[in-house]
N, C-alpha and C positions, 0 to 999 in steps of 0.2 A: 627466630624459629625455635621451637621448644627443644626441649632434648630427646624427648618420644618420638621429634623426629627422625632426627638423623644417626640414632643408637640403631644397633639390628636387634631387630626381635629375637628375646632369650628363644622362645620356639624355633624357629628359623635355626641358629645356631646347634641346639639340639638337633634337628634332625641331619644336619650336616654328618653333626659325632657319629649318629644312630649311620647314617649310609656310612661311612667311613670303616666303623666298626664287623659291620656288615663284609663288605670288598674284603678285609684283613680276613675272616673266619673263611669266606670261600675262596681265598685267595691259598690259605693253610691246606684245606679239605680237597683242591683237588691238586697243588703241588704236593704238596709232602703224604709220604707212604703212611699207610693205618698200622697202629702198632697190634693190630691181629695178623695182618698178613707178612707180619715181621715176627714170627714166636722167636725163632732162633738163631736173634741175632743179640750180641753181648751188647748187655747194658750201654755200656760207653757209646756203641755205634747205633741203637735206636737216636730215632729224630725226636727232637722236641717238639712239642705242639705251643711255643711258644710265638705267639704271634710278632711279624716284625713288624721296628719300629717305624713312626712317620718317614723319617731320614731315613732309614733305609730302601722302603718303598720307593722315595723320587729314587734314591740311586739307582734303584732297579730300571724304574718308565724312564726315566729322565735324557736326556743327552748328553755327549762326551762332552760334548762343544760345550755346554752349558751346565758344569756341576753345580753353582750358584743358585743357594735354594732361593725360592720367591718369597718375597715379605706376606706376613700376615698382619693385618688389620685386624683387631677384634672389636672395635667400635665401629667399621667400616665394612660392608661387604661390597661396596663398589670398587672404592680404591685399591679391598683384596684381586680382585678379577683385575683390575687393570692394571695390578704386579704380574700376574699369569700372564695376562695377555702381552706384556712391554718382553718377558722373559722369553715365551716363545716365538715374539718374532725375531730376537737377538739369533735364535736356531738356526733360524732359517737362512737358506744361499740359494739364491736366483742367481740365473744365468740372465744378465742385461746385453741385449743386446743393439750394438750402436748404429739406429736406421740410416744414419746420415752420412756415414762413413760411407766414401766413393772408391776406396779401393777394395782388389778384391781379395775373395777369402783364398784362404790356403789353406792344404789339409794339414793333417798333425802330421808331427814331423816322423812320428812311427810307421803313418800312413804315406807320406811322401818319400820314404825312404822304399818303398815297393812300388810305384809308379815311375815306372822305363823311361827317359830321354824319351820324345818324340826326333827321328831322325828327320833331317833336310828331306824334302819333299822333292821327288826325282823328276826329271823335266820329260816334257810329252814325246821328244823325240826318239822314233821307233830305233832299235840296235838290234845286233845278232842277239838269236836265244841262248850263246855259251856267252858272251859277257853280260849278261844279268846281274844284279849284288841284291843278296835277299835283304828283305826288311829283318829287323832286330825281335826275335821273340821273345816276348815278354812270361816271365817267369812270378807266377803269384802263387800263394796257396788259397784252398776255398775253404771255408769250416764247414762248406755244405756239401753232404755227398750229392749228384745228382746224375741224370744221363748223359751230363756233357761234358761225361769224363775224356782225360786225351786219350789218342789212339794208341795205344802197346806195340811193340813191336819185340824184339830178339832180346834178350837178357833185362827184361821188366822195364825197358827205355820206351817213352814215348817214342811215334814215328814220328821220324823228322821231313818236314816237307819242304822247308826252304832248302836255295841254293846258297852253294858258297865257294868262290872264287878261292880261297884258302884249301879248304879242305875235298879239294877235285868234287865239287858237288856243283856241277853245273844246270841249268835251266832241259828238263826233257818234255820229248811228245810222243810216247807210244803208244798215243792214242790213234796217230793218223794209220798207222796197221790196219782200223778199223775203218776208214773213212773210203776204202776202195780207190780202185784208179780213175774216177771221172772225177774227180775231186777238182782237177785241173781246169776243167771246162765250166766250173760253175763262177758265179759271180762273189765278189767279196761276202757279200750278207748270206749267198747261200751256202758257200764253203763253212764261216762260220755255224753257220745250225747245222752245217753235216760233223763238224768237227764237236759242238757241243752234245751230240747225239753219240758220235763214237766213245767221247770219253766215258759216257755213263755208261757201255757196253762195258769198258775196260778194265772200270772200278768195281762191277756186279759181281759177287760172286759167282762162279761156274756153278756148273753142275757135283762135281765132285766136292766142292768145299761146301754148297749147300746138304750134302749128302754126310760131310761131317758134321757138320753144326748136328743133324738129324742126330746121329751118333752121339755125342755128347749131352744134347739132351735127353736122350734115353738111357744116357749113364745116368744123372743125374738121379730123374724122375724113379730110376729104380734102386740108386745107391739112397735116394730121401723117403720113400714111401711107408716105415715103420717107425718114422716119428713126426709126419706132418698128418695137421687134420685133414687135409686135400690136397692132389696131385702139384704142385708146384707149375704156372703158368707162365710163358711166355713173351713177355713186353717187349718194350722201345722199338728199336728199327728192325729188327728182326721179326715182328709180327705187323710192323706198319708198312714192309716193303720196301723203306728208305736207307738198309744196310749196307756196307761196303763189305768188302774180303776181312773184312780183321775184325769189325764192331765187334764191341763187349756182347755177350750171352743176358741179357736182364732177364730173373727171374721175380714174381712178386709169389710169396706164398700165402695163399688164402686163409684168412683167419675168421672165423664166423663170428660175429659178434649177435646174440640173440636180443640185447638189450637195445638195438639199434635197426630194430624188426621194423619194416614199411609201414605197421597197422598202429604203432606208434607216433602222438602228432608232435609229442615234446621229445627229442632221443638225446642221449645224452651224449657227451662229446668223445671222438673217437681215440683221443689221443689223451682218455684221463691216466692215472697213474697205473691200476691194475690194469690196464689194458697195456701197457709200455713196458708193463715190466715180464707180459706176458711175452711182448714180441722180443724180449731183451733172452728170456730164457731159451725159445723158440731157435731162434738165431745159435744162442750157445749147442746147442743139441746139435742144428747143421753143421757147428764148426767142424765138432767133435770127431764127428760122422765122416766129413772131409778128411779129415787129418789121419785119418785111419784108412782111407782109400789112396793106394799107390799110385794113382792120377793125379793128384793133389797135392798130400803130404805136408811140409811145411809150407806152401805158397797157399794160406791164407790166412786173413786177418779180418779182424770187427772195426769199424771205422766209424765215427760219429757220436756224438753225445745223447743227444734225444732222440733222434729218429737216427738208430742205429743202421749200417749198411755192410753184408756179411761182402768181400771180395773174395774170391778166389781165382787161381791163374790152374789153366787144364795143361800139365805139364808135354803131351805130349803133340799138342798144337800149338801152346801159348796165347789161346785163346783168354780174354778174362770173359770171369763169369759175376755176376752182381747177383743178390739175396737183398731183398726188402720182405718187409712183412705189411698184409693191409688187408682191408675187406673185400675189395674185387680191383679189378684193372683199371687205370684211370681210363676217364672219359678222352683224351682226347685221341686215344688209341682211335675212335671209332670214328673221329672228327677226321683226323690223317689219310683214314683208308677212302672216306666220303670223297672230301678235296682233289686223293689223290687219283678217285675212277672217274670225278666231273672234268677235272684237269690235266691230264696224262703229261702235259709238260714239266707238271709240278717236280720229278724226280732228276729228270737230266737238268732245270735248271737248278736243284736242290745243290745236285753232284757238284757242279762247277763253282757255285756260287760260295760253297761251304773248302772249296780247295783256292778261293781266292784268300779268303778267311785265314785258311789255316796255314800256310806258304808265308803269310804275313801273321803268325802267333797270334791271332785274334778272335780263335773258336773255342767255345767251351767255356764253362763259368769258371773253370779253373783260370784261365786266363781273363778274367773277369770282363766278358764279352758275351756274344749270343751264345744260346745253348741251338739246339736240333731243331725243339718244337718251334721255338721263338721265329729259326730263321725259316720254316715252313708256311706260319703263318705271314709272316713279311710279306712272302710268295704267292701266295695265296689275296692276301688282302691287296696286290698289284694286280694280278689275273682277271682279281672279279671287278677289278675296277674297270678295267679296259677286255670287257668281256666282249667280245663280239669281234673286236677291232684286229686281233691277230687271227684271221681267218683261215689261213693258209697250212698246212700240214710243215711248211717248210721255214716255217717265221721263227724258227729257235734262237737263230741269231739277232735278228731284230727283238726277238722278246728279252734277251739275255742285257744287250746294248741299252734298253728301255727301262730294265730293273735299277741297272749299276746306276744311269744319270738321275733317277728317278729318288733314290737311294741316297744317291754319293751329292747330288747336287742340286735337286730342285727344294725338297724337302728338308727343315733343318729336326734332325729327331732328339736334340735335346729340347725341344720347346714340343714338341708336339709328338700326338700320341697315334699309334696305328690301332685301325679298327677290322677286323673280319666280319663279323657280320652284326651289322650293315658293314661292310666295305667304305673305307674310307680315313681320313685326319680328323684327328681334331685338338683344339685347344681349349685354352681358358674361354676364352671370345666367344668362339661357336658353339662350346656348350652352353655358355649362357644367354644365348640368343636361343639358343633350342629348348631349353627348357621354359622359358617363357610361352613357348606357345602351348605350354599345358598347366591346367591347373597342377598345383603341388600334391595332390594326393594320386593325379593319375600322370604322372612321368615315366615311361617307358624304362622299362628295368635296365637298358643299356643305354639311357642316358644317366641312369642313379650311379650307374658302374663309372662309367665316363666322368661324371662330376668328382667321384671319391677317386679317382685316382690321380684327376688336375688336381683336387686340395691337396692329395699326399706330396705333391713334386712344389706347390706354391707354400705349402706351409717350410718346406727342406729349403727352400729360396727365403723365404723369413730369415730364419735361424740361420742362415752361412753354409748349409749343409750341400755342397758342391756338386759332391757325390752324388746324393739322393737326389737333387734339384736334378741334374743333368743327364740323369739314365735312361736308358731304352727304356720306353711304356709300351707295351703291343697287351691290347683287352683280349682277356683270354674267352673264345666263343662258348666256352664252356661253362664257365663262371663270370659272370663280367667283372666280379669285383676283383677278380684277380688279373696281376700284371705277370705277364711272361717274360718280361723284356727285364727284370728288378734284377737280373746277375750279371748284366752288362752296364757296367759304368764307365769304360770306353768308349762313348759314343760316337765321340769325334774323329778318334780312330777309326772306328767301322765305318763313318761316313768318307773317311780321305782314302781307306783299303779300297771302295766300290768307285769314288771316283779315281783314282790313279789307275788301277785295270780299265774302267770304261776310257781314260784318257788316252792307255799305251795299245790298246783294242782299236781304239776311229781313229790314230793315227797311223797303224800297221793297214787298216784297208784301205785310208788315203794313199798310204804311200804304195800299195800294191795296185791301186787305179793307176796310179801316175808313172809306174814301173817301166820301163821298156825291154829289162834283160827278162833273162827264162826262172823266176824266182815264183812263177806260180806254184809250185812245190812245199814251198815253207808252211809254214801253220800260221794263223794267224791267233789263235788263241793262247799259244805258249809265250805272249809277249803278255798278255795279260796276266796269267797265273803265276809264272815264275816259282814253278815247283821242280823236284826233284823226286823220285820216285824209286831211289835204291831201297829204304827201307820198305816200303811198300812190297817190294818184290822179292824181298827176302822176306818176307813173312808168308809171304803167298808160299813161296818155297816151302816153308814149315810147314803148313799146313796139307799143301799135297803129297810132301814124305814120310804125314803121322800115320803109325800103324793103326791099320783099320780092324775092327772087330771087336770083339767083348773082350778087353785084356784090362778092365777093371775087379784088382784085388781088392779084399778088406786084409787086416793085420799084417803086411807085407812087410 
């Protein structure tokens, strides 16, 4: 072979220099400042316009890992690239992972060090409601603000709902006050629904503490009104009807964004930087505004990095109050009220199901479990499954019995995901049995949702990733692409919480069928729950002895 072949063309070469040369002058031009817009700065500290050298450059682009400049060939521009290319991939670090390994993964040890003992699993045999031993709550922090925050009670302490044989906190029911005196005369299942009915009365708030809330937020609305662009609105369970006596106050404040106008078909995303940092200011101004209202004062703080969350505590109820900023109300506000006027059982079995949760530390993403909406939808995508089949006005308790085994036992919800609407399971298998029966350009928007969110949990089963493989999936009816279930990585937990209540539940109305003494009296659903209700009712307390009226100062 001649030597014209395998030399690099002097051209070629050249215009290497020529781009090179090129990169260095605009590389100068838009780092280093103009010496116009520098008059008066002393000689010595003007920059030079001296171009840096090759070696400096890599230092610059180049990698820690990899100071080692790359050889150059200059009779070679093959073997030059295939010094580049041997040098960057020396850079590079993949995560290999080992398919063939049969044991299983663990988390990181920073992470396994916040994952609670799972305790001994308590045996079906029904006992009295004062020796109960609560389940162990689990103590996690969330880096996410969200609505499932825990509940407050007296001096900024979560309520506490577990019993405990230590601390005089035994197993209560003052629900049955509600349940009337024929209670007696009814049958195991109907006693149940009359007793999961009463509780939901018990937990409602009255009239008078709805009469506060009313209060409070017209402190609000009228301490924020000359620095929000619009009246500050109303979310979470307190406009979906699914509140208890104490729920947080969620406020969302309206932010208009024009650039994200309907008549727009491209808008641009709602969460760019000027938009975040508008809500970060926004937010400051509420603080400000609070901290200067003698309601308030120092009980409030800004929480979160990116999507910040304003808290504040209403000194004179104890009330919390939440501040987010956004463009209108989420959509599933509207989903909530729909479900909850087709379903009207949706709220009492809400009540009970979210107090078996939390008795056992298992509600709220803080506790990295179900949140509100997640466990509504559960309820909901159970309902319409078996729509027709509870017919009866008085099936509360059979409906309640029917969720837990359903729940806790038939269904495993680390492998498979819940659907709303359509109603119903599914998995890897059935989604791709169903998606075949359509062409790929016309697959049903909730089966696209359904397929990306098995790949998210098959790809997390790939890689070792435990956590993410094994978490609640519930399709949000709202979005399909979104998973509501993503802050519960306790699954197994919430599925052994539903079946231990459905187990101590059919063995308390076995054992009350087969009774002979006069024990129709008892409750049967306080063997299920295993709550405590002091903090509860010391909070109610607080709030029926806050002063009522306009006693909101500014400067005080």
């Amino acid at each position: 072979m001649s030597r014209s072949a395998t030399t690099v063309p002097q051209c070629l070469l050249r215009c290497l220099a020529d781009r090179a040369t090129m990169r260095d002058s605009l590389f100068a031009r838009h780092s280093l400042p103009s010496l116009r817009s520098t008059p008066f700065l002393p000689l010595s500290f003007r920059p030079s316009l001296r171009f840096p050298s090759l070696s400096s450059r890599r230092e610059f682009h180049g990698s820690r890992l990899c100071s080692r400049e790359p050889a150059i060939f200059h009779n070679s521009l093959r073997k030059t690239l295939e010094a580049h290319r041997s040098l960057n991939r020396a850079g590079l670090i993949r995560k290999v992972i080992d398919k063939n390994s049969s044991s299983e993964e663990t988390l990181p040890p920073e992470q396994a060090a916040l994952v609670p003992e799972e305790p001994p699993r308590p045996t079906v045999t029904p006992r009295p409601v004062s020796a109960s031993k609560p389940a162990r709550c689990a103590k996690s922090k969330s880096s996410r603000q969200s609505t499932a925050a825990p509940s407050w009670g007296l001096g900024g302490e979560p309520v506490r709902w577990a019993v405990s044989g230590k601390k005089d906190r035994p197993a209560q029911s003052p629900w049955m006050a509600y349940v009337g005196p024929g209670h007696t005369q009814l049958d195991g299942i109907a006693q149940l629904g009359a007793e999961v009915r009463a509780l939901d009365r018990y937990l409602a708030p009255t009239v008078e503490e709805q009469s506060q809330v009313a209060q409070v937020v017209a402190e609000v609305t009228g301490l924020l009104a000359g620095i929000l662009p619009r009246p500050p609105r109303l979310i979470g369970p307190w406009s979906t009807g699914l509140a208890l006596s104490h729920s947080d106050l969620e406020f969302l404040l309206p932010v208009p964004d024009s650039a994200r106008s309907i008549e727009r078909d491209r808008k641009p995303s709602a969460t760019r930087p000027q938009v975040l940092q508008y809500y970060v200011d926004l937010l400051r101004g509420v603080e400000n505004t609070l901290r200067q209202c003698s309601l308030f004062r120092d009980q409030v703080r800004v929480a979160g990095k990116r999507n910040q969350v304003l808290t504040a505590t209403h000194r004179p109820t104890g009330l919390k109050l939440q501040f987010r900023c956004g463009e209108g109300p989420p959509s599933s506000i509207e989903y909530i009220r729909d479900y909850h006027a087709e379903y009207p059982s949706v709220r009492p079995l809400y009540m009970t199901s979210r107090l078996i949760l939390e008795s056992r530390g298992l509600f709220g993403s803080h506790s990295r479990s179900v949140g509100p909406d997640a466990l509504v939808m559960l309820l909901v995508s159970f309902l319409k499954v078996n729509h027709g089949r509870f017919w009866s006005s008085d099936s509360l308790g059979a409906q309640l019995l029917e969720f837990l085994q359903f729940y806790g036992v038939t269904v495993d919800l680390t492998t498979t995901g819940i659907s709303v609407d359509p109603p119903g399971c599914f998995n890897a298998d059935n989604v791709k049995d169903a998606c075949k029966n359509y062409d790929p350009e016309h697959v049903p928007a909730f089966l696209r949702g359904q397929r990306a969110l098995v790949n998210l949990k098959r790809t997390a089963a790939a890689r070792r990733n435990v956590a993410t493989a094994s978490r609640l999936c519930i399709q949000d009816p709202a979005n399909y692409m979104n998973d509501l279930g993503r802050t519960c990585t306790r699954t197994r937990d919430l599925q052994r919480a539903f079946e231990h209540a459905y187990n101590l539940i059919s063995a308390s109305l076995g054992a009350c069928k087969t009774s002979t003494d006069d024990s129709s009296g008892d409750s049967l659903l306080a063997h299920g729950l295993q709550a405590n209700f002091d903090d509860f009712n010391q909070v109610r307390a607080r709030i029926a002895s806050a002063v009522r009226g306009p006693t909101a100062t500014s400067g005080i």
